[in-house]
C-alpha positions, 0 to 999 in steps of 0.5 A: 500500500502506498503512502497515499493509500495508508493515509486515505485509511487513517484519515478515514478511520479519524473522520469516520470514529465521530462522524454523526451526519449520514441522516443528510438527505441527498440533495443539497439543503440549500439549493446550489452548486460550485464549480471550481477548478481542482487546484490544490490550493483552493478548499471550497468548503471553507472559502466559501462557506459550505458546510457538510450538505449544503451544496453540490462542489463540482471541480474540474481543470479550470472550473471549465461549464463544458466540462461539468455540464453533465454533472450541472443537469445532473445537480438540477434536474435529479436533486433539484439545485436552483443556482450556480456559482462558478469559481476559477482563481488567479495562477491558474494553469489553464492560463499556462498552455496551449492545446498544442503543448498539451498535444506535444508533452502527451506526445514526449511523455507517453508516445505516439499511441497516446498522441494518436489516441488524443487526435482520434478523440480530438480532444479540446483541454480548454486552456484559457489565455486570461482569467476575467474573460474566461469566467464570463464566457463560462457564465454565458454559456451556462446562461445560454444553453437549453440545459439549464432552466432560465430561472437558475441565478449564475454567477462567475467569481475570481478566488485569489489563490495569493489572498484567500478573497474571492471577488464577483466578476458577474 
């Protein structure tokens, strides 16, 4: 077993010793849903106030609305969430790259039979060249798509990895 693993067990075995919140009902007590992105450095229960129950945390590479649009219906049509709050962060790498260096290091680090895979499922990693642009065009496109009802509240918010804040951009 390695590290990791014995560690998710001991963790496992502190949390569960004085658990007492399985008689939480399913979905959500109040209604929403976060989408984050994944980077380690951001704990949205506690930066944004979420506590065991409360909401659905959706996290992905950059906080990506296509990515987590089947969790998004998911979330509101089977569990009944009525609002979105969409969070991605400053020092993102999904500023960092290009879909082609994602193409090109798959390519240098697992060879051609991955390289091939990536172009046969022509897959799009999503990067973004800057922060504030990229969080209204994911807040436009949950806003516009027929998958998410019109009376859902959307908004989009920057978490500044350097200072714990998260600020509204819309």
């Amino acid at each position: 077993m390695s590290a990791i693993q014995k560690n998710v067990e001991a963790a496992s075995e502190k949390y569960s010793s004085t658990f007492t919140q399985g008689h939480l009902a399913l979905p959500p007590a109040k209604k929403y849903l976060v989408l984050t992105c994944m980077d380690a450095r951001i704990d949205p229960a506690k930066a944004f106030g979420i506590e065991l129950g409360d909401a659905h945390v959706i996290r992905n590479a950059g906080a990506l609305a296509q990515d987590a649009l089947r969790s998004i219906v998911i979330s509101q049509q089977l569990l009944g969430t009525r609002e979105i709050v969409l969070v991605k962060h400053t020092g993102c790498g999904m500023l960092t790259f290009t879909n082609e260096d994602a193409y090109r290091i798959v390519d240098a680090n697992l060879g051609s039979d991955a390289s091939e895979e990536l172009k046969s499922r022509d897959l799009d990693f999503q990067p973004f060249p800057q922060l504030e642009p990229a969080v209204k065009a994911d807040v436009e496109f949950l806003k516009n798509t027929k998958l998410i009802s019109d009376s859902v509240a959307v908004s989009g918010w920057i978490y500044e990895v350097e200072t714990g804040k998260t600020r509204r951009v819309v």
